[in-house]
C-alpha positions as CSV (number, residue, x, y, z in Angstrom):
1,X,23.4,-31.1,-22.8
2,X,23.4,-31.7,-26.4
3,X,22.7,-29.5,-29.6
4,X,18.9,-30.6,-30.9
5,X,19.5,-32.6,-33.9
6,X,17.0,-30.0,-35.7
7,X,19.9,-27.5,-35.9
8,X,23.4,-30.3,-36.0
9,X,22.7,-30.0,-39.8
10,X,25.4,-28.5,-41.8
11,X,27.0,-27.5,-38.6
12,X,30.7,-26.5,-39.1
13,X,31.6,-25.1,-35.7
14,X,29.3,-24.9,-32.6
15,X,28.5,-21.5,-32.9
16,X,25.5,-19.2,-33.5
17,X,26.0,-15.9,-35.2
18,X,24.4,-13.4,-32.7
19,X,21.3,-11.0,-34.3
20,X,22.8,-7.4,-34.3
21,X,20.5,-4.7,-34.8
22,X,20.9,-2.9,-38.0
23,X,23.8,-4.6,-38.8
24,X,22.8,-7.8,-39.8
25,X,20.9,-8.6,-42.7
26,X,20.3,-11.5,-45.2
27,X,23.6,-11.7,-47.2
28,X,25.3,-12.0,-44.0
29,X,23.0,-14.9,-42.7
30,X,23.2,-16.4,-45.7
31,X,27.2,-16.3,-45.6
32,X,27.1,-17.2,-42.0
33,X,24.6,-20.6,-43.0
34,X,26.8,-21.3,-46.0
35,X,30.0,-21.4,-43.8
36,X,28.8,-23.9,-41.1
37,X,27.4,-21.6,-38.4
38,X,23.6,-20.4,-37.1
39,X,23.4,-17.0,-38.9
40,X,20.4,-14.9,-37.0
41,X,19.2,-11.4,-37.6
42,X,16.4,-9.4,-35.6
43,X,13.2,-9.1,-37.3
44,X,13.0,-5.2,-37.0
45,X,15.7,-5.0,-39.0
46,X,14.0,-4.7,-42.1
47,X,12.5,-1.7,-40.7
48,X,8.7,-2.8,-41.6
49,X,6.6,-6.4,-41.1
50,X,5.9,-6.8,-44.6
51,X,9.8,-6.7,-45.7
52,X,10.2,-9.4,-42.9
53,X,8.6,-11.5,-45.7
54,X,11.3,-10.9,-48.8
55,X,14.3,-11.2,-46.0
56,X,13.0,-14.9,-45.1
57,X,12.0,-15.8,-48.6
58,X,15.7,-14.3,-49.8
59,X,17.2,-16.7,-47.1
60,X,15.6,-19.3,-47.7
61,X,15.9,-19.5,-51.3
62,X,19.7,-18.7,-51.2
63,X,20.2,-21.6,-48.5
64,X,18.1,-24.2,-50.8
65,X,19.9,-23.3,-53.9
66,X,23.3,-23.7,-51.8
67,X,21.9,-27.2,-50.2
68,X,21.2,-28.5,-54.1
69,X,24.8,-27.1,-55.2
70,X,26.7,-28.9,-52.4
71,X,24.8,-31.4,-50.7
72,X,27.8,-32.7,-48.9
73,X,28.2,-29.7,-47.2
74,X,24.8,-28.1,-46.7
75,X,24.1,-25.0,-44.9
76,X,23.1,-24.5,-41.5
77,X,19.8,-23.7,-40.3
78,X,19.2,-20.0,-39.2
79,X,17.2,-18.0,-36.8
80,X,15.2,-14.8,-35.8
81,X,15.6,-12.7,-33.4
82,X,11.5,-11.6,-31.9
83,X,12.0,-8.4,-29.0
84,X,9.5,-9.3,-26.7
85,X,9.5,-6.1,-25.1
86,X,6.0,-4.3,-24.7
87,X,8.2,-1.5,-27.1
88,X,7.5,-4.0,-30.1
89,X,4.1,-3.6,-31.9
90,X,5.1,-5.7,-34.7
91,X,6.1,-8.7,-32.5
92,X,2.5,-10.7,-33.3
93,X,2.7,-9.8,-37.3
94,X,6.5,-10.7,-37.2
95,X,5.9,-13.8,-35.5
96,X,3.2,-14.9,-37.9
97,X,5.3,-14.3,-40.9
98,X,8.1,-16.7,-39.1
99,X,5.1,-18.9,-38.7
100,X,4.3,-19.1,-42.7
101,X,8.4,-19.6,-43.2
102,X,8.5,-22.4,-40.2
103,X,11.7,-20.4,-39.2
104,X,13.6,-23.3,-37.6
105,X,14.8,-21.1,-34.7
106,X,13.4,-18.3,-33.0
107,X,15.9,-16.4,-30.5
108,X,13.6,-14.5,-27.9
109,X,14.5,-11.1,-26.3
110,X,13.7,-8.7,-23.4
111,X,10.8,-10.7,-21.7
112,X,9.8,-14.5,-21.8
113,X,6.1,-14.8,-23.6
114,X,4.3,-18.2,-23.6
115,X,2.3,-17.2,-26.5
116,X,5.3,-16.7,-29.0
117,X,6.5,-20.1,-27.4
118,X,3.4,-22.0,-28.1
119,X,3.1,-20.5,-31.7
120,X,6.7,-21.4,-32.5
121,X,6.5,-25.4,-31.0
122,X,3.1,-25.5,-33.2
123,X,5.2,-25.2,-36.4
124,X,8.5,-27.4,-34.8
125,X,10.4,-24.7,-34.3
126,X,12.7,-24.2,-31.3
127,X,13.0,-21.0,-28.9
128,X,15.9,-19.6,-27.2
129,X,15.8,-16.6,-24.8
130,X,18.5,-14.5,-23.8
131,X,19.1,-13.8,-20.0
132,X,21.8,-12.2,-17.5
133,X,21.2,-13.7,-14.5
134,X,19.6,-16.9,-12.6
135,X,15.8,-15.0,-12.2
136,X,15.5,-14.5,-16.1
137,X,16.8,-18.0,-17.1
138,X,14.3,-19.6,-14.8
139,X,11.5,-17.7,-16.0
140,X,12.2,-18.3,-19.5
141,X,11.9,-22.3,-19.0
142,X,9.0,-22.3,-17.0
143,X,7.2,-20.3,-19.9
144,X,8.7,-23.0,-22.5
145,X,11.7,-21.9,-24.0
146,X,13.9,-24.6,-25.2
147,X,17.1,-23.2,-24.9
148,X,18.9,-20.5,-22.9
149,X,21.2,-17.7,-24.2
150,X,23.5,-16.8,-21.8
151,X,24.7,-12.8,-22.4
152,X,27.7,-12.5,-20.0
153,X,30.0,-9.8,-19.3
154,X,31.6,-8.3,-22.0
155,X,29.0,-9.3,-24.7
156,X,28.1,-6.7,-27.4
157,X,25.1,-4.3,-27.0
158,X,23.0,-5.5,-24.0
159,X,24.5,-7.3,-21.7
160,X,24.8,-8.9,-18.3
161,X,27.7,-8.1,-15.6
162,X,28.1,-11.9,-14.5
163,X,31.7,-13.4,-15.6
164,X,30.1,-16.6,-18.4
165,X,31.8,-18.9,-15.6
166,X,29.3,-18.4,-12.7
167,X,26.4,-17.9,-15.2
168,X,26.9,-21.2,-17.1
169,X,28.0,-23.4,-13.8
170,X,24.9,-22.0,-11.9
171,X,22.4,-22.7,-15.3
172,X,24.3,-25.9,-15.2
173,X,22.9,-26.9,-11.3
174,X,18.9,-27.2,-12.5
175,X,19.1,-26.8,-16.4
176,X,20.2,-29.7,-19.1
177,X,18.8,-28.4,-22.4
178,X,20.3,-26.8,-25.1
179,X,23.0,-23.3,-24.0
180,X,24.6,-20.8,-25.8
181,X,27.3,-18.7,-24.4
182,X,28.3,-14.9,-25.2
183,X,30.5,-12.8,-23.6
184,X,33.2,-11.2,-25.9
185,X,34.3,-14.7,-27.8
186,X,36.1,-13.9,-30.6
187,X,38.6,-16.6,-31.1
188,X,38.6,-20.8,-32.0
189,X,39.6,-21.3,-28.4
190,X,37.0,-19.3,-26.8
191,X,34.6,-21.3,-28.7
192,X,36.0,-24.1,-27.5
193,X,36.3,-22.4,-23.7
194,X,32.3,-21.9,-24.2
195,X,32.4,-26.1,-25.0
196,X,34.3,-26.6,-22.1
197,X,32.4,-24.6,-19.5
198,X,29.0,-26.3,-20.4
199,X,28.1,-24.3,-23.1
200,X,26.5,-26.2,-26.5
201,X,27.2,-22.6,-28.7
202,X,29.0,-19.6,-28.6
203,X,27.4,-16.8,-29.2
204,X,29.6,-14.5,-31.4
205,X,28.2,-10.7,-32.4
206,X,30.8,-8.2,-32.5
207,X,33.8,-10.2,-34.9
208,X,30.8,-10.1,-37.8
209,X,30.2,-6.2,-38.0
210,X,34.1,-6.6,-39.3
211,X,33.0,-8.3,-42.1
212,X,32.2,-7.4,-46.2
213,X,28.8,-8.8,-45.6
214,X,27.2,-6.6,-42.1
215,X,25.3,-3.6,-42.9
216,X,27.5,-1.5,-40.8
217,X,29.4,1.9,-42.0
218,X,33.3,1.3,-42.5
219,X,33.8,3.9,-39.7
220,X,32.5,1.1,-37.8
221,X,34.1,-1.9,-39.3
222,X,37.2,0.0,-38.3
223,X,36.0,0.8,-34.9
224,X,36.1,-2.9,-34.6
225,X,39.5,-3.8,-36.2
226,X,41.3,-0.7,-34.4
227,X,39.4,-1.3,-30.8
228,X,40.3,-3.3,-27.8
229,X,38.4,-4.8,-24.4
230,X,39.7,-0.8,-22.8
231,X,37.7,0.9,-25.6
232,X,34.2,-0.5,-24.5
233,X,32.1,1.2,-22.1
234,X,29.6,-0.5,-20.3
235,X,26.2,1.8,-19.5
236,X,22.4,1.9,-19.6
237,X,22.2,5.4,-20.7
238,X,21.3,5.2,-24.2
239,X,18.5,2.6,-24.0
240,X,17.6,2.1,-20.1
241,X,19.1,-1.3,-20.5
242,X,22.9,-1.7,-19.3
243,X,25.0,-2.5,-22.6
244,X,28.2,-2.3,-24.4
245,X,29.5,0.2,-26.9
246,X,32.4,1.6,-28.3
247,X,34.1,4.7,-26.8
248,X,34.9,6.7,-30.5
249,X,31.3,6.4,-30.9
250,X,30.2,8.3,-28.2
251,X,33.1,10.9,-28.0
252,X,32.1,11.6,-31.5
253,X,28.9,12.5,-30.4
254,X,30.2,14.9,-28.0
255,X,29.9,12.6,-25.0
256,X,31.8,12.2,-22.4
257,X,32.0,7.9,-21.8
258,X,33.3,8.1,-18.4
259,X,30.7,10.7,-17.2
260,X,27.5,9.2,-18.6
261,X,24.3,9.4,-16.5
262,X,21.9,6.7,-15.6
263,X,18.5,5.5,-17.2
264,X,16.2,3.0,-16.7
265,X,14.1,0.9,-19.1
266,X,11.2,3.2,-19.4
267,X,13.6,4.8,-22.0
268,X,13.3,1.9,-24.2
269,X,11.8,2.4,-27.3
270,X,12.5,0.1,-30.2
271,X,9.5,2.0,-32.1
272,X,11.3,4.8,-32.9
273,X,14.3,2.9,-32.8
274,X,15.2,4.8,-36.6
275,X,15.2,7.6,-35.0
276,X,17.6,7.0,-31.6
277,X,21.2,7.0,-31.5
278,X,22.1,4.1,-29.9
279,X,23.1,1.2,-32.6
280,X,23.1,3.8,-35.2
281,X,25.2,6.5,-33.8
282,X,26.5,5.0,-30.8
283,X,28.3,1.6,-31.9
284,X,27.6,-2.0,-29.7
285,X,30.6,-3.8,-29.4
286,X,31.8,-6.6,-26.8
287,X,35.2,-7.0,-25.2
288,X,36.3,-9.5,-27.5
289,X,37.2,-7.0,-30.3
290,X,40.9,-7.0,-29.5
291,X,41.2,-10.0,-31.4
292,X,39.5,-8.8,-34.8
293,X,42.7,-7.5,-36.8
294,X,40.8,-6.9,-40.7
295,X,37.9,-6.7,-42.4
296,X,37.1,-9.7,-43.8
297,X,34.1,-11.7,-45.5
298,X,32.7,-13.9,-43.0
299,X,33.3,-16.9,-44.7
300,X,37.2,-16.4,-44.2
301,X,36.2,-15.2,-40.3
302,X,34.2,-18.6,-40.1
303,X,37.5,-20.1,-41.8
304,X,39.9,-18.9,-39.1
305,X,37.2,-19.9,-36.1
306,X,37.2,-23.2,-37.6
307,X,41.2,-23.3,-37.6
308,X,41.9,-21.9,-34.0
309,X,38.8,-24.5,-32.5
310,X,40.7,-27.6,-34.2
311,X,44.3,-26.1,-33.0
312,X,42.7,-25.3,-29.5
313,X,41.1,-29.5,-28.8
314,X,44.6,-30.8,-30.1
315,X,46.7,-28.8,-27.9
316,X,44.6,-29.8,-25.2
317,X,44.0,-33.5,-26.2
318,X,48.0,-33.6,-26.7
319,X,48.4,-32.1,-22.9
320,X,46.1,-34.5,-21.6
C-alpha cells in the first residue's frame, strides 16, 4: 500500500483530480499538476481523436515549461481517462495517441480490457480502473490493472451505493497495490479520512467544476457553491448507469427528481454523448458539495486542501 514512485513526483497532497466529462479540460489539468495534485480529463472530451493530440501536447508543454521555471517544486504527473465501454469507437485511436505521449497514467472506465492494459505497461505507463463493488475490482486486477479506483457512495456522476468504509476494508482483505478513494471528499480531512481508511488518493471531482479553470457554465459553478448532500439525486435514468446529479438541473428540465423512472445500460451511449442531456443539461455532482462555499481557481482550492490535511494529521497526532 504505497503511491508508485512514478506518480510521488511533485506530489503536494495525495489526491487525484477526478476526469469529469465536459468539464475538464487542459487549463484545469494543468492548474491541478502545477498545484501538487494528479489533474485527469477523459479523452472524449475534446469531442474528436485528432484534438486528443493538441490537448496532450498543450499539457505537456505547459507542465515542462513549469518543471524548468520551478524545479524545486515541479508539477505532478497527469492522467487520462479511456471509457472502455463497447459505446466508445475512439477508444483504440485515443489509446494510441496516449501511446505516442507515453501518458504516465491511464484511468480506465466502464469495463476492464487487457488489451488497453498491455498497450499502456508497453510504454511504462500505469492503469487504474474504477469499480463499485468487490466483482468489478477483482476483475480489473486479474486483467492487469495496477491500481483500483474506488467510486463509493455519494461520488459525482456514476457512482456506487457501497459506504467507501466496506469498499476499501473489503479491497483491503486480497488487494495491496495502489487505491484511490471517491465518495463526496471535499475537505483536507476527508483526504486524510481516505489516508486513514486504506486509501493511497482521494479522488476529488465535484469541488473543481467550482473553479475559474473547469469548462462548466456559471449556472453550474453555482449549482455547486449553493448545493448541499440533500440536493443530489441518485438514479440511472439518464445514462442506464446509477449516478449522481444535481436536483436544479433536472427540475429545470421539467423533471420531476423524486419521480424518475428506471433504465438500464443499453441506454448508454457516449457516441452521441453531444447530443444527450446528461452532463450537459443534467449536472453530476457528489454529496460532498456542501463544503464548496466560492468559486475559486483551483490553485487556491488545492491551497485550502493542502491547509485542512496538515490541520487534520496535527489534531490527530496532538490527540494521540
Amino acid at each position: 500500500m504505497a503511491i508508485p514512485d512514478q506518480l510521488a513526483r511533485g506530489l503536494r497532497l495525495p489526491a487525484i483530480g477526478a476526469p469529469m466529462f465536459i468539464v475538464s479540460n487542459p487549463t484545469l489539468v494543468i492548474a491541478q499538476c502545477t498545484a501538487g495534485i494528479i489533474g485527469a480529463f477523459p479523452s472524449l472530451n475534446p469531442r474528436a481523436p485528432e484534438r486528443l493530440d493538441g490537448w496532450l501536447k498543450e499539457i505537456t508543454q505547459a507542465l515542462a515549461a513549469h518543471d524548468t521555471a520551478h524545479p524545486e517544486q515541479p508539477a505532478a504527473p497527469y492522467a487520462v481517462n479511456l471509457i472502455v465501454h463497447r459505446s466508445n469507437p475512439h477508444l483504440m485511436e485515443d489509446l494510441a495517441t496516449c501511446a505516442r505521449f507515453k501518458v504516465p497514467l491511464v484511468i480506465t472506465s466502464l469495463g476492464a480490457n487487457a488489451e488497453v492494459n498491455d498497450a499502456v505497461h508497453g510504454w511504462g505507463g500505469l492503469v487504474f480502473h474504477d469499480v463499485i463493488n468487490q466483482r468489478f475490482a477483482r476483475k480489473a486486477v486479474e486483467k492487469g490493472a495496477d491500481g483500483l479506483i474506488l467510486v463509493a457512495a455519494g461520488a459525482g456522476g456514476h457512482a456506487g451505493a457501497q459506504s467507501p468504509f466496506a469498499l476499501v476494508a473489503e479491497t483491503r482483505t486480497w488487494f495491496d497495490g495502489p487505491v484511490a478513494v471517491s465518495g463526496a471528499i471535499a475537505t483536507g480531512a476527508g483526504i486524510l479520512a481516505a489516508r486513514a481508511m486504506g486509501g493511497d488518493f482521494a479522488y476529488i471531482g465535484s469541488p473543481f467544476i467550482a473553479t475559474d479553470e473547469a469548462r462548466a457554465s456559471d449556472a453550474y459553478k453555482q449549482g455547486i457553491v449553493a448545493g448541499s448532500a440533500a440536493d443530489i439525486i441518485y438514479s440511472s435514468y439518464f445514462t442506464g448507469v446509477r449516478g449522481n446529479y444535481l436536483r436544479a438541473s433536472i427540475l429545470a428540465q421539467g423533471l420531476d427528481p423524486d419521480a424518475l423512472p428506471e433504465s438500464d445500460p443499453s441506454a448508454m451511449d457516449f457516441a452521441k454523448a453531444s447530443g444527450a442531456k446528461a452532463w450537459r443539461d443534467i449536472w453530476g455532482a457528489g454529496q460532498g458539495i456542501g463544503s464548496v462555499t466560492e468559486i475559486a481557481p483551483a490553485a487556491r482550492l488545492i491551497g485550502r486542501l493542502a491547509s485542512e490535511y496538515a490541520a487534520a494529521r496535527a489534531r490527530l497526532c496532538s490527540e494521540a
